[in-house]
N, CA, C and O of each residue as an XYZ file, in Angstrom:
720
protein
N       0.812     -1.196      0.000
C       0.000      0.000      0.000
C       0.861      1.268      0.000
O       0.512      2.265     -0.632
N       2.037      1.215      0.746
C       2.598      2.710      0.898
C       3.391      2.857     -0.366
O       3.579      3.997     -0.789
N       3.916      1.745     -1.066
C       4.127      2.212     -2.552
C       3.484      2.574     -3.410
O       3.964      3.147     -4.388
N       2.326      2.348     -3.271
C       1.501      2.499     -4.609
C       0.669      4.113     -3.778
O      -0.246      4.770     -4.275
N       1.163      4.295     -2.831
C       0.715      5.495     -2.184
C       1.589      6.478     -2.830
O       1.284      7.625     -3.159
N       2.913      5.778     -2.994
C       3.504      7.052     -3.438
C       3.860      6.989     -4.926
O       4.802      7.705     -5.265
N       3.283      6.276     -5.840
C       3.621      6.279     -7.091
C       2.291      6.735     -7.165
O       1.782      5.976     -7.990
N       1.515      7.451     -6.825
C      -0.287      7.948     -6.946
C       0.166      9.081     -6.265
O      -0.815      9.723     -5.891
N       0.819      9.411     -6.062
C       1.232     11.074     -5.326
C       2.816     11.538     -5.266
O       3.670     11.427     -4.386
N       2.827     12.062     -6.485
C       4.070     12.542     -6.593
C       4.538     14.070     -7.369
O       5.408     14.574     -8.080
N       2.919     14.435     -6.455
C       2.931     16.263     -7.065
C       3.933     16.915     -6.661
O       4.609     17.654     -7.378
N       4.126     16.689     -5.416
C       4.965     18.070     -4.757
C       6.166     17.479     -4.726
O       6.940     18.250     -4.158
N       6.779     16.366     -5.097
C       8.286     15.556     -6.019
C       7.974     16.777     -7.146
O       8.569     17.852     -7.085
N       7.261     16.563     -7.878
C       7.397     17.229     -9.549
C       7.442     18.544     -9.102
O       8.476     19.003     -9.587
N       6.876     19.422     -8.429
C       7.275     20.661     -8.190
C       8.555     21.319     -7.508
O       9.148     22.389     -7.638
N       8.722     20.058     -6.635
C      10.199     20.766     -6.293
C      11.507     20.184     -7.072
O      12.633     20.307     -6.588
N      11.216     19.412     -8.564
C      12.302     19.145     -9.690
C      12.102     20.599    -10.151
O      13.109     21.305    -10.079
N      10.964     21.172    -10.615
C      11.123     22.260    -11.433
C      11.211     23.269    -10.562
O      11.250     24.303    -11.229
N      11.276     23.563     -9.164
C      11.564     24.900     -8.676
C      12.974     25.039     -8.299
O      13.532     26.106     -8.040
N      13.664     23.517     -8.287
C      15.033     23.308     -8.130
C      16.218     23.615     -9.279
O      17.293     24.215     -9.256
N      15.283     22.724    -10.519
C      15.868     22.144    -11.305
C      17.630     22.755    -11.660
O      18.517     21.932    -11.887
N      17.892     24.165    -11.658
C      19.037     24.973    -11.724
C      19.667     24.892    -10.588
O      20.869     25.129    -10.706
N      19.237     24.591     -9.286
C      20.563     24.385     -8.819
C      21.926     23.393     -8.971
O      21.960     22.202     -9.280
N      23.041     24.315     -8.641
C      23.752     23.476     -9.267
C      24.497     21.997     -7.641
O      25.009     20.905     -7.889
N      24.341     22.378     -6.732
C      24.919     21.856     -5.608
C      23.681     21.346     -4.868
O      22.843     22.125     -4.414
N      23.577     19.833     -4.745
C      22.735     19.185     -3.756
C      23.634     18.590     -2.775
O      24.771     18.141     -2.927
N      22.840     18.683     -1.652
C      22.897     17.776     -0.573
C      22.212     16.855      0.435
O      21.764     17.417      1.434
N      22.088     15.804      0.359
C      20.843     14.252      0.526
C      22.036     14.425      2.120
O      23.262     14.517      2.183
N      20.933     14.407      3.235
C      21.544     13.919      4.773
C      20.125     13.264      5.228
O      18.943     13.583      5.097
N      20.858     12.156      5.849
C      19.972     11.809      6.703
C      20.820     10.817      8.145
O      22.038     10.642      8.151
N      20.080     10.387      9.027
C      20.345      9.546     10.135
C      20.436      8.226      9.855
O      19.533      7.916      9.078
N      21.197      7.219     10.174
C      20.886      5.989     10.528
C      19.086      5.704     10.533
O      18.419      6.466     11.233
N      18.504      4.817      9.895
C      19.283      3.916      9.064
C      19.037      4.261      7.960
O      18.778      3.376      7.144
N      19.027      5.661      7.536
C      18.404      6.209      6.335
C      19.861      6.986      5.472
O      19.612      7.745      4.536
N      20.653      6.845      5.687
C      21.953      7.244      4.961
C      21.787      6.601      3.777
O      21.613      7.132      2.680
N      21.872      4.861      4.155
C      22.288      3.921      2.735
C      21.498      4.997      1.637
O      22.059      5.616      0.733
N      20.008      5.036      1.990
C      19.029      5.695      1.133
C      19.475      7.129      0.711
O      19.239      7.389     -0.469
N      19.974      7.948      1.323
C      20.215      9.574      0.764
C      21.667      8.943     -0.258
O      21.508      9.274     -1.433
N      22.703      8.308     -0.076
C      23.461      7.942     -0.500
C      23.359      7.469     -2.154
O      24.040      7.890     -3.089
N      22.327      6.505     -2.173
C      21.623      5.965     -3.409
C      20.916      6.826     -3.873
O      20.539      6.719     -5.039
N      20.553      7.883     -3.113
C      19.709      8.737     -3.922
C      21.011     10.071     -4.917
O      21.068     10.482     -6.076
N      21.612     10.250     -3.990
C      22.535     11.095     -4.073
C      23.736     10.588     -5.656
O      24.228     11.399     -6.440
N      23.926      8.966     -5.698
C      24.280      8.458     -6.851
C      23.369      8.483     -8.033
O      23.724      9.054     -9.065
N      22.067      7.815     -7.917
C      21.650      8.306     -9.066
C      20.937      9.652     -9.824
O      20.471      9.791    -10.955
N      21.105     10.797     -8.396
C      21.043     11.940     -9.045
C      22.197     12.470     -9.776
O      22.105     13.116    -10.820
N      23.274     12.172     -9.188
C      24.809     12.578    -10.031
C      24.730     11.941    -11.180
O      24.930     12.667    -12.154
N      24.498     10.791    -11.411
C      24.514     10.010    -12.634
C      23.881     10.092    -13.715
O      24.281      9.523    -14.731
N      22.609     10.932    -13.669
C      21.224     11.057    -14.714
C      21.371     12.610    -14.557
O      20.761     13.090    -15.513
N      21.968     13.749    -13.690
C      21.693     14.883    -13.856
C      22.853     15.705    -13.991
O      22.823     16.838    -14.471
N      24.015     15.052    -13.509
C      25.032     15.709    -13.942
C      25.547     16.889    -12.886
O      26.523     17.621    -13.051
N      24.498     16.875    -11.592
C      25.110     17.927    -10.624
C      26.080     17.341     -9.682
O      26.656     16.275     -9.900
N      26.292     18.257     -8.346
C      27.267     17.726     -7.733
C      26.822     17.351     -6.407
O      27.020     17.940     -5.344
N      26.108     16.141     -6.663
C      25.452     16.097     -5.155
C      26.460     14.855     -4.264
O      27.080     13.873     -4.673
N      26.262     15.459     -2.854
C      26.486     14.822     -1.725
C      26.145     14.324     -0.965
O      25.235     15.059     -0.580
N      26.169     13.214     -0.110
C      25.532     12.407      0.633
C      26.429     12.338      2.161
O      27.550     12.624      2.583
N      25.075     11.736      2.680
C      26.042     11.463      4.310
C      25.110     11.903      5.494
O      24.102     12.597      5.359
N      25.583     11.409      6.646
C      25.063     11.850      7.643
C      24.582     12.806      8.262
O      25.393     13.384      8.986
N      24.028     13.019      8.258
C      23.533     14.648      8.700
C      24.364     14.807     10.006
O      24.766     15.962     10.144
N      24.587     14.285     10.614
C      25.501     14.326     12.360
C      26.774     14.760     11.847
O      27.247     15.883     12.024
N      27.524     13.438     10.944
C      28.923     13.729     10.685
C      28.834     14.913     10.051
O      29.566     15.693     10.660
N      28.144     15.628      8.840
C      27.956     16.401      8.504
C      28.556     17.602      8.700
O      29.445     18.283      8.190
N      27.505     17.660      9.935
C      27.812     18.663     10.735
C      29.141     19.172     11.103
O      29.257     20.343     11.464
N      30.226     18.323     11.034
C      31.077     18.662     11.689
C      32.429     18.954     10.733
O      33.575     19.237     11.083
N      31.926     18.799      9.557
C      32.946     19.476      8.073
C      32.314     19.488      6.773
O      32.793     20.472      6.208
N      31.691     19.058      6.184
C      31.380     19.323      4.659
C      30.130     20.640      5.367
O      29.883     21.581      4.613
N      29.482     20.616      6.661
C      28.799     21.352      6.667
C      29.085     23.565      5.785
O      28.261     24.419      5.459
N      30.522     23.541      5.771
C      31.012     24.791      5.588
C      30.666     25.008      4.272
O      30.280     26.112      3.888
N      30.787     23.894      3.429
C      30.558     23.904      1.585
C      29.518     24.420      1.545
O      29.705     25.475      0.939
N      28.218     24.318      1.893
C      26.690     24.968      1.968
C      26.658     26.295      1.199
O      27.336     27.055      1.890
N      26.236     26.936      0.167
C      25.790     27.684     -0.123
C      24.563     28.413      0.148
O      23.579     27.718      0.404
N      24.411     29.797      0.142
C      22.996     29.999      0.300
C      21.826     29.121     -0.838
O      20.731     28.561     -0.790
N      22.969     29.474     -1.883
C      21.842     28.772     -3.075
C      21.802     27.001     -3.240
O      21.735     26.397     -4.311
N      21.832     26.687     -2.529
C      22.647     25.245     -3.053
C      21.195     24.277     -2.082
O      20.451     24.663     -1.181
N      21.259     23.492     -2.506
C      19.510     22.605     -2.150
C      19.895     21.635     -0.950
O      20.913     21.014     -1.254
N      19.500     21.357      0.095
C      19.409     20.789      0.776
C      18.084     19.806      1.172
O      16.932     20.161      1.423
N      18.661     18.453      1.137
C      17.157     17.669      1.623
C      17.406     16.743      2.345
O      18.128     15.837      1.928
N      16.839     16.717      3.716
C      17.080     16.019      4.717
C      16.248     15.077      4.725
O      15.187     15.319      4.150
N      16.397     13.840      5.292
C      15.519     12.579      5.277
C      15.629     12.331      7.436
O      16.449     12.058      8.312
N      14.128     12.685      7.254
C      13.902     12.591      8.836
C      12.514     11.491      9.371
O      11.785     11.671     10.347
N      12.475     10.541      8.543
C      11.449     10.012      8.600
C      11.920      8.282      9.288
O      13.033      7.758      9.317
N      10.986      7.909      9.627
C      11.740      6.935     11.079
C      10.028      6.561     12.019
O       8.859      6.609     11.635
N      10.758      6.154     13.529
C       9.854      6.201     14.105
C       9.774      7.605     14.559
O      10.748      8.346     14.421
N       8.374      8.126     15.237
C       8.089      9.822     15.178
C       9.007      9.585     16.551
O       9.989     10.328     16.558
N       8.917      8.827     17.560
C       9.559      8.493     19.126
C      11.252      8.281     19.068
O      12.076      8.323     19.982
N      11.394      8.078     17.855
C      13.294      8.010     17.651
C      13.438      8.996     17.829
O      12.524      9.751     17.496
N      14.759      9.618     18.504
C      15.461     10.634     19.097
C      16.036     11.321     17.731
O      15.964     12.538     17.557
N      16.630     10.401     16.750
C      17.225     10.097     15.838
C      15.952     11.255     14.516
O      16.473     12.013     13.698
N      14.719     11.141     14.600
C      13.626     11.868     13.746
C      14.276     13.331     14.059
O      15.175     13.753     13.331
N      13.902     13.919     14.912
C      14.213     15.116     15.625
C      15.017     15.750     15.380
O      15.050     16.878     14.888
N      16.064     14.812     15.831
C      18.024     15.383     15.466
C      17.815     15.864     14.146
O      18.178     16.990     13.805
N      17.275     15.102     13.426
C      17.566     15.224     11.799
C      16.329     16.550     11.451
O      16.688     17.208     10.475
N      15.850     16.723     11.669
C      14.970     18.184     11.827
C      15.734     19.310     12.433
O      15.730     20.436     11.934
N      16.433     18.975     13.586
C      17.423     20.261     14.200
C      18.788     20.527     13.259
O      19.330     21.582     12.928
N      19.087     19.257     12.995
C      19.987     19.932     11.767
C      19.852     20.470     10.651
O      20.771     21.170     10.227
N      18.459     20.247      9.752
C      18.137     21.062      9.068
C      17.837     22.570      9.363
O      18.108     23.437      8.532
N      17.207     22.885     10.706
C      17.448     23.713     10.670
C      18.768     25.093     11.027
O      18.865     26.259     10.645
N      19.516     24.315     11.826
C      20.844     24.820     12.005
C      21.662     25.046     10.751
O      22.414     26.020     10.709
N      21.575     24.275      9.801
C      22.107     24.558      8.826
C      21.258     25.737      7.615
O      21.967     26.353      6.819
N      19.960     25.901      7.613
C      19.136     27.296      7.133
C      19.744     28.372      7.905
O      19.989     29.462      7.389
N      20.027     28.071      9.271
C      20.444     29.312      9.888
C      21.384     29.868     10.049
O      21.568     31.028     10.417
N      22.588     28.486      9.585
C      23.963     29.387      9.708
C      24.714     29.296      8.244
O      25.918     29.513      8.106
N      24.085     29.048      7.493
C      24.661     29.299      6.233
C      23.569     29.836      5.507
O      23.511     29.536      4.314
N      22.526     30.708      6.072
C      21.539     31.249      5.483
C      20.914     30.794      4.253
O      20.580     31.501      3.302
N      20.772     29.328      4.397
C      19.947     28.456      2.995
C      18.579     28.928      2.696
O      17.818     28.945      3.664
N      18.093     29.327      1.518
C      17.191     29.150      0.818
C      16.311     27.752      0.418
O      15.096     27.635      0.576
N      17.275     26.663     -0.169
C      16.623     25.843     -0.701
C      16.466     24.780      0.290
O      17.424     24.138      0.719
N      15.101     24.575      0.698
C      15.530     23.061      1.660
C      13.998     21.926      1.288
O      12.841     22.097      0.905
N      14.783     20.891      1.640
C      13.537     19.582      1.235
C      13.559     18.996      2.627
O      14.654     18.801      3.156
N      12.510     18.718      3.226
C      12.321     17.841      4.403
C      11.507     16.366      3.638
O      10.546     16.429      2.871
N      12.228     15.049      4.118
C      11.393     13.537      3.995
C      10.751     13.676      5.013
O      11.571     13.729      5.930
N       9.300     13.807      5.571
C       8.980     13.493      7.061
C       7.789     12.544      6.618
O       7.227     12.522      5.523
N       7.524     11.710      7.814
C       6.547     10.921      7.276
C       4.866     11.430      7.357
O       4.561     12.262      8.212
N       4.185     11.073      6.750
C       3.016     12.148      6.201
C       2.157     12.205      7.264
O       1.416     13.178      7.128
N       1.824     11.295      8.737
C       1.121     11.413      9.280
C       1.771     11.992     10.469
O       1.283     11.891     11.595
N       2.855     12.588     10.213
C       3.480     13.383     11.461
C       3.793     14.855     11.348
O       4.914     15.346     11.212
N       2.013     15.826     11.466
C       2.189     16.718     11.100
C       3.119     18.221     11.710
O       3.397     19.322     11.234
N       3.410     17.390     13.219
C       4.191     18.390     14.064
C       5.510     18.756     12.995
O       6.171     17.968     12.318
N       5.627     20.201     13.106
C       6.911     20.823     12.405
C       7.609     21.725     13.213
O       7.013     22.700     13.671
N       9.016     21.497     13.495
C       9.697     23.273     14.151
C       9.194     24.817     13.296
O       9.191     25.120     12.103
N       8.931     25.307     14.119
C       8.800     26.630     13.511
C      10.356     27.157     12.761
O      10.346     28.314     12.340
N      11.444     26.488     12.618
C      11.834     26.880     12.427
C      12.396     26.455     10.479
O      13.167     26.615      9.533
N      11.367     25.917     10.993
C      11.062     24.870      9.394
C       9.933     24.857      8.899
O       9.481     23.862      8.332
N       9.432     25.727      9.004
C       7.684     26.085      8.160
C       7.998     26.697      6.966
O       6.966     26.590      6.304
N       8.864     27.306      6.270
C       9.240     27.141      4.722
C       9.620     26.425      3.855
O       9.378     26.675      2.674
N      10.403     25.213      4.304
C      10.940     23.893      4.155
C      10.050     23.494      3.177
O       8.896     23.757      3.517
N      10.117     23.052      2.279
C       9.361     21.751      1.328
C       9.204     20.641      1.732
O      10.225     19.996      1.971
N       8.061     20.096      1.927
C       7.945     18.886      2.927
C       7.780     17.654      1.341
O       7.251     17.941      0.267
N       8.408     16.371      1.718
C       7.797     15.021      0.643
C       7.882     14.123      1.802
O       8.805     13.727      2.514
N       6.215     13.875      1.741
C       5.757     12.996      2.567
C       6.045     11.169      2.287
O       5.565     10.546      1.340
N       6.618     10.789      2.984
C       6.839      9.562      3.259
C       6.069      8.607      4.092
O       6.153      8.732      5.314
N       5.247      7.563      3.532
C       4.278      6.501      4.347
C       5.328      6.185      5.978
O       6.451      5.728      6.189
N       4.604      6.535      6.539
C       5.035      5.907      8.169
C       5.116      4.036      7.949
O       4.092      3.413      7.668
N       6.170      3.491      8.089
C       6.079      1.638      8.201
C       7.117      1.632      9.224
O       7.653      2.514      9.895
N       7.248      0.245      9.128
C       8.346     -0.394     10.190
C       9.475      0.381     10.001
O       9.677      0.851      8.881
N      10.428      0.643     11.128
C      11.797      1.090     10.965
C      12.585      0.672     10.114
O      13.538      1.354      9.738
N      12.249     -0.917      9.508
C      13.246     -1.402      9.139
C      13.106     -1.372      7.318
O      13.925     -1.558      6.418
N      11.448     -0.996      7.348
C      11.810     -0.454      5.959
C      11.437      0.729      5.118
O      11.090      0.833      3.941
N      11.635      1.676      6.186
C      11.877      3.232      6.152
C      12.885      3.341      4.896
O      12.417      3.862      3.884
N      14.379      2.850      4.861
C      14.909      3.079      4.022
C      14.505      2.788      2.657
O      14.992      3.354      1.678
N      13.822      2.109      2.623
C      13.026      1.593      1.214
C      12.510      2.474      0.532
O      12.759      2.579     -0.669
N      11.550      3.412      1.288
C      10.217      4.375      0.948
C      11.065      4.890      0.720
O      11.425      4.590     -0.419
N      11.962      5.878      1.365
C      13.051      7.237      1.019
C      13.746      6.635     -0.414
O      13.999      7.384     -1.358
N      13.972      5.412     -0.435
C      14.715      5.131     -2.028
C      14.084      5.221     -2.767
O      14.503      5.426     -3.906
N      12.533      5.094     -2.447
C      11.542      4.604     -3.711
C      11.114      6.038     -4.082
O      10.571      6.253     -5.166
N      11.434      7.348     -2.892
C      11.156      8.746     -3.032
C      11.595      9.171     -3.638
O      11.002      9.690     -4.583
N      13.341      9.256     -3.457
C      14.454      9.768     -4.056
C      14.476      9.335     -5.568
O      14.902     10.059     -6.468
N      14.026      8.210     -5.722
C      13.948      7.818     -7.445
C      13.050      8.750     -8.223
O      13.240      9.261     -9.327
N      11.942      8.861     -7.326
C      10.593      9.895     -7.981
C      11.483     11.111     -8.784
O      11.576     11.421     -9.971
N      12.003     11.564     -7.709
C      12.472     12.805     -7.742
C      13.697     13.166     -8.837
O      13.945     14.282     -9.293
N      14.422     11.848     -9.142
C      15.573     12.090     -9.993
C      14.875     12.006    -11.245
O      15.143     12.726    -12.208
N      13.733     10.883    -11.228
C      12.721     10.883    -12.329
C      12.306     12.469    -13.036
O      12.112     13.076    -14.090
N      12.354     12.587    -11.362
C      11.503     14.758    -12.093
C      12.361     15.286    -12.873
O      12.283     15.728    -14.019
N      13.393     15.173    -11.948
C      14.475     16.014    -12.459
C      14.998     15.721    -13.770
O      15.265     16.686    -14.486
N      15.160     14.744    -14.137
C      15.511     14.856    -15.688
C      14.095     15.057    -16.507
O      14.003     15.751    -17.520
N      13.263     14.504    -16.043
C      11.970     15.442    -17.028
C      12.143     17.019    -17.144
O      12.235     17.674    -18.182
N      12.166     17.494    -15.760
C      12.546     18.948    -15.945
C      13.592     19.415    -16.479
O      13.403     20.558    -16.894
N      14.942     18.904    -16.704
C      16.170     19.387    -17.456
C      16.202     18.724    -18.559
O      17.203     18.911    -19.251
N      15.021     17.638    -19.137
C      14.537     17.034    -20.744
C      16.210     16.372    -20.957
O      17.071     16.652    -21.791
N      16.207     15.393    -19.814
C      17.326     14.561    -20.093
C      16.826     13.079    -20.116
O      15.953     12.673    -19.350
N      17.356     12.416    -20.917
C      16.772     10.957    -20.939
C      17.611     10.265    -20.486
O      18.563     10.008    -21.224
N      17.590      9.737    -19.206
C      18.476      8.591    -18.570
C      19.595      7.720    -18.978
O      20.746      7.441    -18.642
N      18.556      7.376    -20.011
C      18.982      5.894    -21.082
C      19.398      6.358    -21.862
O      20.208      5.588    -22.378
N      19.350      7.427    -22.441
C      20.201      7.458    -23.611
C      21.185      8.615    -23.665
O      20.509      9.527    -24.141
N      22.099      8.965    -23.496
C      22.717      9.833    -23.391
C      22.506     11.397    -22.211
O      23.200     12.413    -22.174
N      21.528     11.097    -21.543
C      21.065     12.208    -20.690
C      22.512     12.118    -19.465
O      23.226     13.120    -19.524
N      22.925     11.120    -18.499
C      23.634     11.281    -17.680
C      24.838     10.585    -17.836
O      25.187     10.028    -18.876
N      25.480     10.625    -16.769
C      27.003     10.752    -16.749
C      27.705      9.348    -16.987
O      28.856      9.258    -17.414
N      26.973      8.360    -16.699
C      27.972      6.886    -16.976
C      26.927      6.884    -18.432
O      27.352      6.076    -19.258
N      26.038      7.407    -18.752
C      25.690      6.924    -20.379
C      27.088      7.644    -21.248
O      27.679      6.956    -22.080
N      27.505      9.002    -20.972
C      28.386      9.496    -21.994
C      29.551      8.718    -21.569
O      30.253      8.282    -22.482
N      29.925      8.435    -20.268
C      30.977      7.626    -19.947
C      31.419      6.323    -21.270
O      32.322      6.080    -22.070
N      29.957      5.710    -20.767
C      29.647      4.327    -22.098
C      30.147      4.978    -23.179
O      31.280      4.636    -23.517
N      29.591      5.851    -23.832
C      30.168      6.414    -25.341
C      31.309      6.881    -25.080
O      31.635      7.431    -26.131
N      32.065      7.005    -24.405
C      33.694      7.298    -24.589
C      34.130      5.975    -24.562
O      35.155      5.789    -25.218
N      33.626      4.922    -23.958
C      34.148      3.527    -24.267
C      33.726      2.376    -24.972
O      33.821      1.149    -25.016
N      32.933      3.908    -25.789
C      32.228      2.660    -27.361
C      33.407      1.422    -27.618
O      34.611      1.519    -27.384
N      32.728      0.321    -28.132
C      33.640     -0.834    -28.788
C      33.965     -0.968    -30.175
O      34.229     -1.997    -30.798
N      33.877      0.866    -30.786
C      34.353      1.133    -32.619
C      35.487      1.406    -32.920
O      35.739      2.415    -33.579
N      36.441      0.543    -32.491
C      38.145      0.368    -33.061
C      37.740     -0.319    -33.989
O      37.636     -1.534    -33.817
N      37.473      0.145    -34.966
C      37.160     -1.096    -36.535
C      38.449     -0.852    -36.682
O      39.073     -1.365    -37.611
């Protein structure tokens, strides 16, 4: 059910490909056990779009790539979990610490859809709602999100995946097999 929840709702994915689509610097953070997922998301956005996105912990984060941040540069945190994990929260306070000290504009919150409590300090934030399930396959939904979204994104920059749109396709054509 929560997949087909989110392949039946993927408006506000498609709106924030095209209100994004020009930035040139992303950054996918999230907590345990949702890294693997920003990580995978973070590869096949580099791969099909050609930007320079980063992945990783939102904690470690914090404590050096946090300086790279641009005002303009997109940030999307994955905070979705159990609502009672300590671990949800954290990952909400770092989003907003990071709007506040590198004065970000662009930000994406994952929260899960039936957890409408928000920090005030995150009521501009772009929210993509994620089905609430077991902890253990939280990371799933955020992968199955993050795909939506790379989906947008090359619709919005009219790049085709498969065929020459991203970065290991032109790769492939530099290692065509035409030594005739």
């Amino acid at each position: 059910y929560q997949i087909e929840y989110m392949l039946n709702n993927k408006k506000e994915i498609d709106n924030i490909a095209k209100r994004y689509k020009d930035v040139e610097n992303i950054y996918i953070l999230a907590k345990e056990p949702n890294v693997g997922s920003a990580n995978e998301g973070a590869l096949k956005l580099t791969e099909t779009t050609q930007k320079r996105v980063i992945s990783g912990s939102s904690s470690e984060f914090m404590h050096g790539l946090f300086v790279s941040i641009k005002p303009e540069d997109l940030v999307i945190q994955i905070a979705t979990g159990n609502i009672l994990n300590p671990t949800t929260k954290l990952a909400e306070q770092n989003l907003a610490e990071i709007i506040n000290k590198r004065q970000l504009k662009n930000a994406v919150l994952f929260k899960d859809f039936n957890n409408n409590e928000i920090s005030t300090d995150l009521k501009n934030v772009k929210i993509i709602d994620v089905p609430v399930t077991n902890q253990y396959f939280t990371p799933l939904l955020n992968t199955v999100r993050l795909q939506q979204l790379t989906e947008a994104f090359t619709k919005e920059l009219d790049i085709n995946p498969d065929n020459g749109g991203g970065v290991l396709t032109k790769y492939r054509k530099n290692l065509t097999m035409n030594k005739q």
